[in-house]
NUGUZA-970890 format. One record per residue (C-alpha): x, y negated, z negated; residue number from 1; residue in one letter. Coordinates in Angstrom, 1 decimal, always signed. Layout:
BEGIN
node c1:X	c2:Y	c3:Z	pos:NUM	code:A
...
***
This chain:
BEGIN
node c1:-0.6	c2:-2.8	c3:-32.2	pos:1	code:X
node c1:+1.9	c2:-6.1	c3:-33.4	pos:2	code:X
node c1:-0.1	c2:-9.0	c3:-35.2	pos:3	code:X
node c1:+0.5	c2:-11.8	c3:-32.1	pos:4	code:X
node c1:+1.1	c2:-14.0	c3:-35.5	pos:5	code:X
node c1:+3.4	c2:-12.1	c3:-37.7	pos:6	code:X
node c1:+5.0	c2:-9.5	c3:-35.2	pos:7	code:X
node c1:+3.9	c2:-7.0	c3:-38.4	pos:8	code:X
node c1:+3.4	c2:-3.6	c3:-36.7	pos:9	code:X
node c1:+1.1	c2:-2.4	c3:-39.2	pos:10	code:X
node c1:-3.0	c2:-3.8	c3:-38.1	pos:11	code:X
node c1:-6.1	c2:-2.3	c3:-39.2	pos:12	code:X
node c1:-8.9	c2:-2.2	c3:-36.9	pos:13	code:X
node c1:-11.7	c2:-3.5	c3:-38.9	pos:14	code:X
node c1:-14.9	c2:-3.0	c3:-35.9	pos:15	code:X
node c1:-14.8	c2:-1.8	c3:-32.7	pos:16	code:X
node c1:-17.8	c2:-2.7	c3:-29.7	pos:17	code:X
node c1:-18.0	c2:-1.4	c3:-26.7	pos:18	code:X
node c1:-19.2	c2:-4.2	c3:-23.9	pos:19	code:X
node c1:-22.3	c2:-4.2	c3:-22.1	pos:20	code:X
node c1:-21.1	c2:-2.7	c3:-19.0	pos:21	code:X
node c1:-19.4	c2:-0.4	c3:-21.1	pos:22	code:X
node c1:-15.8	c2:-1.0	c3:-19.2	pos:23	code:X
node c1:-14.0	c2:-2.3	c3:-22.3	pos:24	code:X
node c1:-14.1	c2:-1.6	c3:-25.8	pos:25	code:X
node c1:-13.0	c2:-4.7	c3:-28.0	pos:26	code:X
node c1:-11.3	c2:-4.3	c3:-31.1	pos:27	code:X
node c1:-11.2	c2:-6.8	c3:-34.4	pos:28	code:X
node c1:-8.2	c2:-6.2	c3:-35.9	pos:29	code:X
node c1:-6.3	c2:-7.4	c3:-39.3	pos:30	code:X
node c1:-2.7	c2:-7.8	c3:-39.9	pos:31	code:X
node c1:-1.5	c2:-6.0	c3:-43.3	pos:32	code:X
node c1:+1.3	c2:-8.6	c3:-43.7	pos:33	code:X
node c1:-0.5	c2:-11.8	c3:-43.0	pos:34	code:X
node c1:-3.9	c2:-11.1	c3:-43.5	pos:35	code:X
node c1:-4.9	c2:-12.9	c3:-40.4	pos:36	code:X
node c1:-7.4	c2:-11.8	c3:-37.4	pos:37	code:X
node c1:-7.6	c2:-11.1	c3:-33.7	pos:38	code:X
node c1:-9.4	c2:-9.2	c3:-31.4	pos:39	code:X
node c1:-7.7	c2:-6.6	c3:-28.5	pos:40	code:X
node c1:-9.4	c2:-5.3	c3:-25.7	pos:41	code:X
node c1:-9.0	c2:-2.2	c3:-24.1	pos:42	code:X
node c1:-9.7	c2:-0.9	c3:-20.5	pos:43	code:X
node c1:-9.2	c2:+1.9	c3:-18.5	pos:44	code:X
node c1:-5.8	c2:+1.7	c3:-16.4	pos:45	code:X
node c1:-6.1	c2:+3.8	c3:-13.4	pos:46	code:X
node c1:-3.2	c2:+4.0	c3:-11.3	pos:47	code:X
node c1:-3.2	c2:+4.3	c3:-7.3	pos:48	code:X
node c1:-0.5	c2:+6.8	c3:-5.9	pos:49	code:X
node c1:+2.4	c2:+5.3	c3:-4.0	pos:50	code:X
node c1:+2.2	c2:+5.8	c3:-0.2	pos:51	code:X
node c1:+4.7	c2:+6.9	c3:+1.5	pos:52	code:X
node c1:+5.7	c2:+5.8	c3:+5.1	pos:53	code:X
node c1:+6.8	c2:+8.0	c3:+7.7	pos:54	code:X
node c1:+10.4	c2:+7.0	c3:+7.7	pos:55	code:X
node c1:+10.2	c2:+7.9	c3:+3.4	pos:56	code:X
node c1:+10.3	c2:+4.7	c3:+2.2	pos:57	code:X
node c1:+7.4	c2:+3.9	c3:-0.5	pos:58	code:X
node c1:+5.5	c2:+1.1	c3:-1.2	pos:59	code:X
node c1:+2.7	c2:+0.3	c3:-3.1	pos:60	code:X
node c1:-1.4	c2:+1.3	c3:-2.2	pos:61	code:X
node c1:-2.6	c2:-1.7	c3:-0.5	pos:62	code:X
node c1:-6.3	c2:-2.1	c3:-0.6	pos:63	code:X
node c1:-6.4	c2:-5.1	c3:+1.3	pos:64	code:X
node c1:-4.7	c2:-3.3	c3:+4.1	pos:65	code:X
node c1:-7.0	c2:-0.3	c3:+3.9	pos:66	code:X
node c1:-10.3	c2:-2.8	c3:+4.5	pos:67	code:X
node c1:-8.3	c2:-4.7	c3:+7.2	pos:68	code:X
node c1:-8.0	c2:-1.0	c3:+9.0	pos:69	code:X
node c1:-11.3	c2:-1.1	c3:+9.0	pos:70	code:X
node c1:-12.3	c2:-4.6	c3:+9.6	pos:71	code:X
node c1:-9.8	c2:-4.2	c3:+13.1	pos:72	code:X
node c1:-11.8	c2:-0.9	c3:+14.1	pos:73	code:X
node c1:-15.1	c2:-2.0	c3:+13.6	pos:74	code:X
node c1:-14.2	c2:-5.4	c3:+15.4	pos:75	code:X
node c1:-17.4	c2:-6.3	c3:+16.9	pos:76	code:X
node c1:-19.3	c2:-3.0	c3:+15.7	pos:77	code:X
node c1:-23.1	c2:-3.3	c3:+14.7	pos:78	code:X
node c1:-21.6	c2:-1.8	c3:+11.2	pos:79	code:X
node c1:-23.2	c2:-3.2	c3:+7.7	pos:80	code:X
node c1:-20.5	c2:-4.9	c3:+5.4	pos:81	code:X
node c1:-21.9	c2:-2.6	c3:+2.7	pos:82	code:X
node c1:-21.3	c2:+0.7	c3:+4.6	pos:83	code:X
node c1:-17.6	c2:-0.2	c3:+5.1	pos:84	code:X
node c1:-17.3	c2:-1.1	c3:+1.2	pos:85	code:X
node c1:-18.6	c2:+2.1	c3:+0.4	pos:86	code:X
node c1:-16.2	c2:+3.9	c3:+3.2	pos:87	code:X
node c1:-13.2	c2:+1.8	c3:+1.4	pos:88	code:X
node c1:-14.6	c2:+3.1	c3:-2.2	pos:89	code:X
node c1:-15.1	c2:+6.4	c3:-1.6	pos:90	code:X
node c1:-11.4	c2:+6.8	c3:+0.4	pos:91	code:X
node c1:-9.8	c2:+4.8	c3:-3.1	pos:92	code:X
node c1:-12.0	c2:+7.6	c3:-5.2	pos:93	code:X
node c1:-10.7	c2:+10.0	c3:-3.2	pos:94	code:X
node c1:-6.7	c2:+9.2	c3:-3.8	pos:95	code:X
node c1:-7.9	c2:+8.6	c3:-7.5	pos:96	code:X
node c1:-9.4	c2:+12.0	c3:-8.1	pos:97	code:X
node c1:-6.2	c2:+14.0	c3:-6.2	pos:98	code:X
node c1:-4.2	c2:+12.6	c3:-9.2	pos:99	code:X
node c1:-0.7	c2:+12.6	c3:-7.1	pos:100	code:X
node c1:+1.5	c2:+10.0	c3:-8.0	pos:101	code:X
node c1:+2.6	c2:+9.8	c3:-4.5	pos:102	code:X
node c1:+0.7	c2:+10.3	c3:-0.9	pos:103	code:X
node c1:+1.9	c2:+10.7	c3:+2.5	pos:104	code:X
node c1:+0.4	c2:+7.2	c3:+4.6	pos:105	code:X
node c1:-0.8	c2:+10.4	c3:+7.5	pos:106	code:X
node c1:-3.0	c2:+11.6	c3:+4.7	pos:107	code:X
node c1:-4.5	c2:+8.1	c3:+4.0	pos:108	code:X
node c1:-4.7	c2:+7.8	c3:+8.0	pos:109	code:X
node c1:-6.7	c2:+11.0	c3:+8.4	pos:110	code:X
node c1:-9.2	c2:+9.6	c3:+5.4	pos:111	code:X
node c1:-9.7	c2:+6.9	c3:+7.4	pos:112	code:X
node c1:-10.6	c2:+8.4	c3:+10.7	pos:113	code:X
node c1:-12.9	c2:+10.7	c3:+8.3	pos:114	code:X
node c1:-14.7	c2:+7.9	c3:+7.2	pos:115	code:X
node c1:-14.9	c2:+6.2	c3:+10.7	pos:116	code:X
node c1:-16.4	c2:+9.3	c3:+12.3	pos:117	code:X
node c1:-19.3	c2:+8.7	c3:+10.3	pos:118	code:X
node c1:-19.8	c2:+4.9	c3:+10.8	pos:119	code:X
node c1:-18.8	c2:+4.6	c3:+14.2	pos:120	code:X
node c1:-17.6	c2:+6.5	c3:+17.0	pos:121	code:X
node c1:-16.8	c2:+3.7	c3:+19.4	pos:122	code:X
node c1:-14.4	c2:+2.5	c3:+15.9	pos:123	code:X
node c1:-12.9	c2:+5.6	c3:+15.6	pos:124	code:X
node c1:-11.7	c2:+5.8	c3:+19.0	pos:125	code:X
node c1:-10.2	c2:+2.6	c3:+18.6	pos:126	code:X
node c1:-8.2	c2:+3.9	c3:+15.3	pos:127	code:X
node c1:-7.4	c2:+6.7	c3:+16.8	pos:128	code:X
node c1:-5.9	c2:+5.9	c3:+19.8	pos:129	code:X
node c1:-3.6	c2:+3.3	c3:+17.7	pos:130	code:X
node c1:-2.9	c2:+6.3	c3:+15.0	pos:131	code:X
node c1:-2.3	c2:+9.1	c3:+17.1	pos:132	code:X
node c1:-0.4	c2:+6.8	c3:+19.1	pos:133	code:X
node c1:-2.3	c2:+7.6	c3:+22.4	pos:134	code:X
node c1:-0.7	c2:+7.5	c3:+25.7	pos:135	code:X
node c1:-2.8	c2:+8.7	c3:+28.8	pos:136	code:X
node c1:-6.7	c2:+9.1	c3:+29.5	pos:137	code:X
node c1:-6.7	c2:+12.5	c3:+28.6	pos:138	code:X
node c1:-5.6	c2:+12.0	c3:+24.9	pos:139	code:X
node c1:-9.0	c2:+9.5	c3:+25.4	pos:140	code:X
node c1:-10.5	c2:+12.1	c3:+26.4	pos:141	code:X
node c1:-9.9	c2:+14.6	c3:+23.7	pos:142	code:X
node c1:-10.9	c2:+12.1	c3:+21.2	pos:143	code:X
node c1:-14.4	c2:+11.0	c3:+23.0	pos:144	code:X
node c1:-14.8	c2:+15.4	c3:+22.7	pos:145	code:X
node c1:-13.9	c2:+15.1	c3:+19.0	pos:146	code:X
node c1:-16.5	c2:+13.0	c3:+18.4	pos:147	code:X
node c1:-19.2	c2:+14.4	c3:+20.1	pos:148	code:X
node c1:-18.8	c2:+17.6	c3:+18.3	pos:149	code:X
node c1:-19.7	c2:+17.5	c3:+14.2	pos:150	code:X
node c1:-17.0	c2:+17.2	c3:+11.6	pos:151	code:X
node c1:-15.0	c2:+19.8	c3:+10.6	pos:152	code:X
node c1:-15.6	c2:+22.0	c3:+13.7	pos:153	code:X
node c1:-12.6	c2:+23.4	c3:+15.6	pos:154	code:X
node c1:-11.3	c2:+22.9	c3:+19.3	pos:155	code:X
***
């Protein structure tokens, strides 16, 4: 670590705290050329894959955009604010633990519709028939059958 007063690269850390929430870890630390003091802090960095589109270009995980997904869907939906935060947490855990530096958007898509199953089924009609890019009332109807049947099972 560079003393932010000498530009020395040589510091010493002289006591090390981890914070009450036990998120950061601050560091005092002493410059060997100059003597003087400061204090770093250190966090974990996790990093969100890229997505990429359909047509292969990439662009960066949008969380905003993942809640508005949601916030569209459930439109008017007797849905608890809560129930969608934890939907959106446990979709961003879920790209977190694969560990991929990249993901396809489908893969996101199909996390979603996952996650609206459970909430809603009247919402995940609605993000389905926008996702799958529905184009008659029978593709309606083969989504209103996938949701009265549990997840997971087969056609």
């Amino acid at each position: 670590m560079k003393c932010p007063f000498c530009k020395n690269d040589d510091t010493q850390v002289i006591d090390s705290r981890v914070s009450d929430d036990g998120e950061t870890i601050r560091r005092r630390r002493r410059c060997a050329a100059c003597s003087k003091r400061f204090t770093t802090y250190e966090t974990v960095e996790l990093r969100m894959p890229q997505v990429v589109k359909q047509d292969g270009s990439r662009i960066e995980f949008d969380l905003d955009k993942l809640r508005t997904s949601f916030m569209r869907a459930l439109h008017k939906r007797p849905v608890p604010t809560p129930l969608v935060d934890e939907a959106v947490a446990t979709i961003t855990q879920n790209l977190l633990a694969l560990g991929e530096r990249e993901i396809a958007s489908r893969r996101i898509g199909e996390m979603v519709m996952r996650e609206l199953h459970k909430l809603d089924h009247v919402a995940y009609i609605r993000f389905a028939s926008v996702y799958k890019s529905f184009e008659d009332v029978d593709d309606f109807r083969d989504a209103i059958r996938e949701v009265q049947k549990p997840i997971g099972e087969k056609k």
